[in-house]
C-alpha positions in Angstrom: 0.0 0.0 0.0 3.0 2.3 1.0 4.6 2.1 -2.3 1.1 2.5 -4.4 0.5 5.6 -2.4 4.4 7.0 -2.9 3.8 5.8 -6.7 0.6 8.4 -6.8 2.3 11.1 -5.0 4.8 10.7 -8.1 2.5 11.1 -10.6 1.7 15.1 -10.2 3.1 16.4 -13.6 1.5 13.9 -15.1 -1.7 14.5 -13.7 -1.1 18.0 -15.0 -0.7 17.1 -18.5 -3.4 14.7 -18.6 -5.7 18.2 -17.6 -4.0 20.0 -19.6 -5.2 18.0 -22.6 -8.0 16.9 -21.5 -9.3 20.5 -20.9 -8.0 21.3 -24.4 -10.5 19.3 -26.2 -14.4 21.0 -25.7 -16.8 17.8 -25.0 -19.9 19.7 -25.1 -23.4 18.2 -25.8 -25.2 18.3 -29.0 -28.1 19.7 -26.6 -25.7 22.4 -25.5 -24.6 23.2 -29.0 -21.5 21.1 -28.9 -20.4 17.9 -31.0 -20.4 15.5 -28.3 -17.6 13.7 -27.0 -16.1 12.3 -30.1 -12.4 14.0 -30.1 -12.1 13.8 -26.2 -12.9 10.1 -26.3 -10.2 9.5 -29.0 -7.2 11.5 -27.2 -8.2 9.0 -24.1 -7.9 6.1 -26.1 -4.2 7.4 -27.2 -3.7 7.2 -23.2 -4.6 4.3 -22.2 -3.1 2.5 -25.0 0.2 3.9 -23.2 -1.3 1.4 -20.4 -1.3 -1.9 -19.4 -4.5 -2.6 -19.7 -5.8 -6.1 -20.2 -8.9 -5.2 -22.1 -10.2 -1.8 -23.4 -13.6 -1.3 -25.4 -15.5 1.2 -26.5 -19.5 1.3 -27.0 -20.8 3.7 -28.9 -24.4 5.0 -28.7 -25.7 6.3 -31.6 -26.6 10.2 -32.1 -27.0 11.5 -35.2 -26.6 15.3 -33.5 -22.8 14.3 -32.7 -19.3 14.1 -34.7 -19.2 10.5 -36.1 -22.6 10.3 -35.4 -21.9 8.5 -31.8 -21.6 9.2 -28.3 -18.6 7.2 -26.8 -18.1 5.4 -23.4 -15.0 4.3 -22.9 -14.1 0.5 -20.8 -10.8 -0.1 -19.5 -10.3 -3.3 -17.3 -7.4 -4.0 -15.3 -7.6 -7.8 -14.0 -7.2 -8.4 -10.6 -6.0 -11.5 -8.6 -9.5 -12.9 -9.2 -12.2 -11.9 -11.5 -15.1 -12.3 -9.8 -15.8 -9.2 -9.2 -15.1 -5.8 -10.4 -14.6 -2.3 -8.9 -15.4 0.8 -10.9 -14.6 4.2 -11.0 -17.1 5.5 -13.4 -16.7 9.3 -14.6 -17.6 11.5 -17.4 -16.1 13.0 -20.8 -18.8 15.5 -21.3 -18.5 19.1 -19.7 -20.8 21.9 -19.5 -20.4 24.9 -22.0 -17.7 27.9 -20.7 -21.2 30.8 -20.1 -20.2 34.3 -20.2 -16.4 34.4 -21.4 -16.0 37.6 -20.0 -16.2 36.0 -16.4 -13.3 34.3 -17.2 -9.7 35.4 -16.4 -8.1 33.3 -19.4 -9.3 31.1 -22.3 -11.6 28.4 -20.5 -10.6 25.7 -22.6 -6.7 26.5 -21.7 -5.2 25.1 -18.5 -4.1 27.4 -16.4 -2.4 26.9 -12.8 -2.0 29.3 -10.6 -1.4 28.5 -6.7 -1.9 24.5 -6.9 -5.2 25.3 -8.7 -5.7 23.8 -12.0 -8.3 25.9 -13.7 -10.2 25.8 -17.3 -13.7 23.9 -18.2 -14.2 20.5 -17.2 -10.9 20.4 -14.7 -13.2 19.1 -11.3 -16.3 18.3 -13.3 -15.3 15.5 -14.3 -11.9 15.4 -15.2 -10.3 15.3 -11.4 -12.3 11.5 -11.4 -10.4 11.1 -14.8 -7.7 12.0 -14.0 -7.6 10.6 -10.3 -8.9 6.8 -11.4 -6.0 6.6 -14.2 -3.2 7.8 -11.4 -4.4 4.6 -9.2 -4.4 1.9 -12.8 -0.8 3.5 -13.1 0.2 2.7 -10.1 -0.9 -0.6 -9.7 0.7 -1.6 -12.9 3.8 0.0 -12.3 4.0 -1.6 -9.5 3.5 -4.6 -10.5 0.5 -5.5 -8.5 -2.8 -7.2 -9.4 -5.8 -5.8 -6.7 -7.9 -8.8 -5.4 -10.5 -7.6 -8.0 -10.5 -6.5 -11.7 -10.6 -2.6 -11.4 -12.7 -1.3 -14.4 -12.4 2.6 -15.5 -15.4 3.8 -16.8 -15.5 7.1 -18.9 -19.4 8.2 -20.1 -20.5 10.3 -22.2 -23.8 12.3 -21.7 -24.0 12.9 -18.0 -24.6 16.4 -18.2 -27.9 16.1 -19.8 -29.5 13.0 -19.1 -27.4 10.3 -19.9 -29.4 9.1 -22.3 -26.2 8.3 -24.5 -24.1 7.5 -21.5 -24.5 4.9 -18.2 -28.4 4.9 -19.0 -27.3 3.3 -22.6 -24.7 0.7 -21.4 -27.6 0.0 -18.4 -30.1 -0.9 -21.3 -28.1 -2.1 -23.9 -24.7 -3.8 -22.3 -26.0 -4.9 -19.0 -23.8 -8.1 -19.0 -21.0 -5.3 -18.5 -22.1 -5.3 -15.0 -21.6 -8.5 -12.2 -24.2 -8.9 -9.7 -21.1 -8.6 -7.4 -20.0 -5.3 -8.7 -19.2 -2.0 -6.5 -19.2 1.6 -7.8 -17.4 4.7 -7.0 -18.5 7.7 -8.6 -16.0 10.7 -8.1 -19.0 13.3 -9.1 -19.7 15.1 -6.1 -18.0 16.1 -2.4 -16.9 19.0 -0.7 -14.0 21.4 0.4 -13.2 19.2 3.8 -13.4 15.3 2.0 -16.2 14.7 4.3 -19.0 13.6 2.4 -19.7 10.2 1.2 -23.0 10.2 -0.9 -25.2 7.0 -0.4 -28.5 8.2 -1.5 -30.6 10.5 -3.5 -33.6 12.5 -3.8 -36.2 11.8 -6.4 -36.1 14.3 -9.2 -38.8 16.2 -11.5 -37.8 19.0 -13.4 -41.4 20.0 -15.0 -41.8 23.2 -17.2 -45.4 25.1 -16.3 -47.1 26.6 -18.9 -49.8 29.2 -18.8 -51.8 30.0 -21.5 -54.1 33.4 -21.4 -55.6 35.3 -23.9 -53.2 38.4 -25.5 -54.8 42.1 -25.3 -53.2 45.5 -25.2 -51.9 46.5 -21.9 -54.2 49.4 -21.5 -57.3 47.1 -21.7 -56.7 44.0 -19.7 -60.0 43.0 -19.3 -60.4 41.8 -22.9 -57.3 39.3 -22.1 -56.4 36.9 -19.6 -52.8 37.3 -18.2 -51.0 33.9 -18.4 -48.1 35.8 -16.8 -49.4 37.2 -13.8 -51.0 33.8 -13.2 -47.8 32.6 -13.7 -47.1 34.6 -10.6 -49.7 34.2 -8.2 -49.0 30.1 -9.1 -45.8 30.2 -8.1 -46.1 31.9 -4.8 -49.3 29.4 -3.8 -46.4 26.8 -4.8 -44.6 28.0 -1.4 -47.0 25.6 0.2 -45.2 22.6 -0.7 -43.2 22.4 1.8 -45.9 22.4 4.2 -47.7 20.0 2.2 -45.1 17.7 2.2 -43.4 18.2 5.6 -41.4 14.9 5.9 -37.5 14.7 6.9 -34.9 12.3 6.8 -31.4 13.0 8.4 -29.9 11.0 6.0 -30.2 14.2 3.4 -28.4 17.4 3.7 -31.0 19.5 3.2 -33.2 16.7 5.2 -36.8 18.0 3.7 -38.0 18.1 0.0 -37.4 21.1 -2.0 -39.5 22.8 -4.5 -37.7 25.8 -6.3 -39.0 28.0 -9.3 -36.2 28.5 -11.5 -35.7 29.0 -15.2 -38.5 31.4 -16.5 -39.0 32.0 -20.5 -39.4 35.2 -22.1 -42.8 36.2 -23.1 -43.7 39.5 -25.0 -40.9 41.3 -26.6 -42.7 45.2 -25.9 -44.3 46.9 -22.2 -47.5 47.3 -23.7 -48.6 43.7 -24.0 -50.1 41.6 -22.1 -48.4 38.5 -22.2 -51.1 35.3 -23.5 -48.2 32.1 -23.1 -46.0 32.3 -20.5 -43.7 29.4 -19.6 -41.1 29.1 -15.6 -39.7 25.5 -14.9 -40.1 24.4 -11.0 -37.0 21.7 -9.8 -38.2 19.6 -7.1 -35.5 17.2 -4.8 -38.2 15.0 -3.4 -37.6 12.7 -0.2 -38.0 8.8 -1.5 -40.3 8.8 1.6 -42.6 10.9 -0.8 -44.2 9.7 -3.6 -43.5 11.9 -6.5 -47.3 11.1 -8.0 -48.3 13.0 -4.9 -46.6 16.2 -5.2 -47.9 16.1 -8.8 -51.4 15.9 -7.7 -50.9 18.8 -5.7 -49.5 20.8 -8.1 -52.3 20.2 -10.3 -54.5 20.7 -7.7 -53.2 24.7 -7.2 -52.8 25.2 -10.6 -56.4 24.2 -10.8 -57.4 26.9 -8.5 -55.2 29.8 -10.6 -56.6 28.2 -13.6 -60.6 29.4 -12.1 -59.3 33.0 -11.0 -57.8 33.6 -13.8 -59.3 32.2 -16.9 -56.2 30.5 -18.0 -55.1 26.9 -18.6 -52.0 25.3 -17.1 -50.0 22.3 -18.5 -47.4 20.7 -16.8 -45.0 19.0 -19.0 -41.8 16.6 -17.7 -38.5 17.9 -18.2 -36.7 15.2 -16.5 -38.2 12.8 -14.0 -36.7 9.9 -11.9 -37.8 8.1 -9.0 -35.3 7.9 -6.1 -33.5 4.5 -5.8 -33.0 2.7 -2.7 -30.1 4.1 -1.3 -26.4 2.3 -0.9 -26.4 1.0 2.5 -23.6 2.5 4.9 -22.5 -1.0 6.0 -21.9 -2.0 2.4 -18.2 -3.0 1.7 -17.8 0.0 -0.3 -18.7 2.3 1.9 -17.1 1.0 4.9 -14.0 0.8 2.8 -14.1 4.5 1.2 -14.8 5.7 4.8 -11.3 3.6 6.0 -9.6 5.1 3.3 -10.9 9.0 4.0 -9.9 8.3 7.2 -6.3 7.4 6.4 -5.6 9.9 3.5 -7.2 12.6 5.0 -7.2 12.1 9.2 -11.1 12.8 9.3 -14.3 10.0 9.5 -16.4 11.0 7.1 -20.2 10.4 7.1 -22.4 8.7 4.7 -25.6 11.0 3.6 -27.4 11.6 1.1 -28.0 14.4 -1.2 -30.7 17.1 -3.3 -28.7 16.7 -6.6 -28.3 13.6 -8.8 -25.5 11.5 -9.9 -25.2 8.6 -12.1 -24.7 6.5 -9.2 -28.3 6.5 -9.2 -28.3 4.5 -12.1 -26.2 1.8 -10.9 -28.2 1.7 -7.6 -31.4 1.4 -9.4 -29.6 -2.0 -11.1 -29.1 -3.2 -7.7 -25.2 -2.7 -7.0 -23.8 -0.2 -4.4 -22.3 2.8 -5.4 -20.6 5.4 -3.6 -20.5 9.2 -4.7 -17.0 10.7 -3.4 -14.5 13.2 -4.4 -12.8 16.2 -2.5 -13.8 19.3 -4.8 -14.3 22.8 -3.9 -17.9 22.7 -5.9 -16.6 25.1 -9.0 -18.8 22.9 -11.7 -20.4 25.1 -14.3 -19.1 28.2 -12.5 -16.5 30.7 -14.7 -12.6 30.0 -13.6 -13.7 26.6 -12.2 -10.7 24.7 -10.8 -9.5 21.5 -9.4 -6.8 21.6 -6.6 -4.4 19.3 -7.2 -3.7 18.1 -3.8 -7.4 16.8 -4.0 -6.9 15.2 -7.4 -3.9 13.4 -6.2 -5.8 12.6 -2.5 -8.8 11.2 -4.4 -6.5 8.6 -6.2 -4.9 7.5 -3.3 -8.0 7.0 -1.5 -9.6 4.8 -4.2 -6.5 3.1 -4.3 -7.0 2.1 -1.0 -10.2 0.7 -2.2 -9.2 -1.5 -4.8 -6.3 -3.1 -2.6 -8.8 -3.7 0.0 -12.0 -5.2 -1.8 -12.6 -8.4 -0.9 -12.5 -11.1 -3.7 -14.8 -13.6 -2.6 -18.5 -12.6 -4.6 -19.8 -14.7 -6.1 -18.9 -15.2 -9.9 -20.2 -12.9 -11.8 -21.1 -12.1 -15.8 -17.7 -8.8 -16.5 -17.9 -10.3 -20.0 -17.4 -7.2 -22.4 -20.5 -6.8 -24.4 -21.7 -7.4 -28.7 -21.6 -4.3 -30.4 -18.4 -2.6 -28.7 -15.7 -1.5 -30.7 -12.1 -2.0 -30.1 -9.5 0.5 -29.2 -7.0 -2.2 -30.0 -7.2 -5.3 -32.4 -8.4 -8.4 -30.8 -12.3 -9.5 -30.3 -13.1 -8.3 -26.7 -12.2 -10.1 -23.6 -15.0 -12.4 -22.3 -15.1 -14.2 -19.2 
């Protein structure tokens, strides 16, 4: 363990350059006016074939939207002692687009560092996970040392906007990927002090509200009906959700259910006009102790009651909805061993909650395996001048390093075969077990 962890602490410049490039190369989603993943996925490749891995695939999900026409995630297994399990350290290629440029000091799509800080787009979200989970496959190999598991890197695409293309597509289409024995760490959330180790996560509805009025000058409103001050008085009766739906759980940081209006569309263009569409988006983080067919039906039921004082109609339409999953449990072998490790890397015990946001880790947990959200990040994602301190990028690897040399091997044999349809980053058929 002493000389993986001295092999990681090595491994600092390199860490750099793999930012460097990484950051270099914009993996933005069609959705977000990018090309996808395409050219980020391809430099990786080049990487790890500087590797010893025993097996690397990729499995492309088709998009029409993106360069080549796919959306690549990346596989690379490194065997371990016994192969009847596997540890993975999933993370993302895809990154969010730059915003305002004049927000940021220096090009975002140039690395620049600057007091330990790596900074540019992408650098914590997600390339520290990249990053971090190739520093620990280095180091095993170089030393010369096979974990007690096969250690799996997985690199998605898509997981900024849905995932659709990403772990939702190898979850529908390669599921014998995945052993019924597997574990997941997913370095895609954390904070400042390396305390928090997410186990569990709210239910999620992002629904867009639409009101639809009638259109009339703005000197003569009562021969209209105005969808946006409906809009309005809906959104402030919406304040009673939390009172409708009063439940905690100390497991969540916040522990209650949140209902927040955000995004709100433009209606008229001119002052004089009273608006007859008008369209805000509401993001609720709903306890899994609250069903999520409830909170609709009260929704409705409000809107119902704007809908008769106002003469309007109001649609609610799905953005994104998911269901929260059981959670991971804190006594799993994961968990206890990412706590161990925390403990040892960083001198603090960290505790295992559960969080508002969502993760992919959700979709691993909803295919029955345990997976573990954990990174020490200063929380910069999608912000201008994000940044990634490398101290955490490095402490992150030698923390799941811990993990892999510490897994137990003795699940029962499982189906890591590598599944039809993925193509090769080298030349031989994939490796099936």
């Amino acid at each position: 363990m002493d000389e993986l962890l001295s092999r990681i602490e090595g491994y600092r410049e390199w860490a750099v350059d793999l930012q460097r490039g990484l950051t270099a190369i914009p993996a933005v989603c069609p959705e977000s006016g990018g090309q996808g993943e395409h050219d980020k996925a391809v430099w990786l490749e080049a990487v790890l074939d500087t590797l010893a891995f025993d097996d690397v695939a990729r499995f492309d999900a088709p998009d029409a939207r993106a360069k080549g026409g796919v959306r690549p995630n990346v596989v690379a297994r490194y065997r371990g002692s016994r192969s009847s399990r596997t540890l993975w350290i999933m993370s993302h290629l895809d990154v969010v687009p730059p915003g305002e440029r004049t927000l940021w000091a220096t090009d975002p799509f140039e690395l620049r560092i600057e007091d330990g800080r790596l900074i540019g787009r992408g650098v914590e979200d997600n390339q520290q996970a990249v990053v971090s989970s190739l520093l620990v496959a280095r180091a095993f190999m170089e030393c010369k040392v096979r974990p007690p598991v096969d250690l799996a890197l997985l690199f998605c695409a898509d997981e900024e906007t849905g995932s659709a293309y990403g772990a939702e597509y190898l979850a529908r289409h390669h599921r014998a990927l995945f052993g019924p024995d597997d574990m997941f760490l997913v370095p895609d959330a954390g904070n400042a002090e390396g305390s928090l180790v997410e186990v569990a996560e709210k239910a999620l509805w992002w629904v867009k509200v639409r009101t639809v009025g009638k259109q009339c000058h703005a000197s003569t409103p009562g021969l209209g009906a105005n969808a946006f001050r409906a809009a309005c008085e809906l959104v402030t009766r919406l304040a009673s959700l939390g009172q409708a739906f009063p439940e905690e759980d100390p497991l969540f940081d916040p522990p209650t259910s949140t209902f927040e209006p955000t995004k709100k569309e433009p209606n008229v263009p001119n002052i004089n006009t009273i608006p007859g569409d008008d369209a805000f988006y509401l993001d609720c983080r709903v306890l899994p102790s609250v069903a999520l067919a409830e909170v609709e039906a009260e929704i409705r039921r409000l809107a119902s009651e704007v809908e008769s004082a106002h003469g309007v109609t109001i649609t609610l339409e799905d953005v994104q909805r998911a269901a929260a999953t059981s959670p991971t449990s804190p006594d799993a072998e994961v968990v206890r061993l990412i706590v161990q490790g925390v403990r040892e890397v960083h001198g603090i015990t960290p505790r295992p909650q559960g969080i508002g946001g969502g993760t992919v880790a959700a979709i691993f947990r909803r295919m029955g395996l345990p997976a573990v959200v954990y990174s020490k990040i200063h929380e910069t994602a999608h912000q201008p001048n994000e940044f990634c301190v490398l101290d955490n990028l490095i402490a992150d690897a030698k923390v799941f390093a811990t993990v892999a040399m510490r897994c137990a091997s003795d699940g029962e044999s499982s189906a890591n075969v590598t599944s039809p349809g993925a193509s090769r980053c080298r030349g031989a058929e994939p490796r099936r077990r």
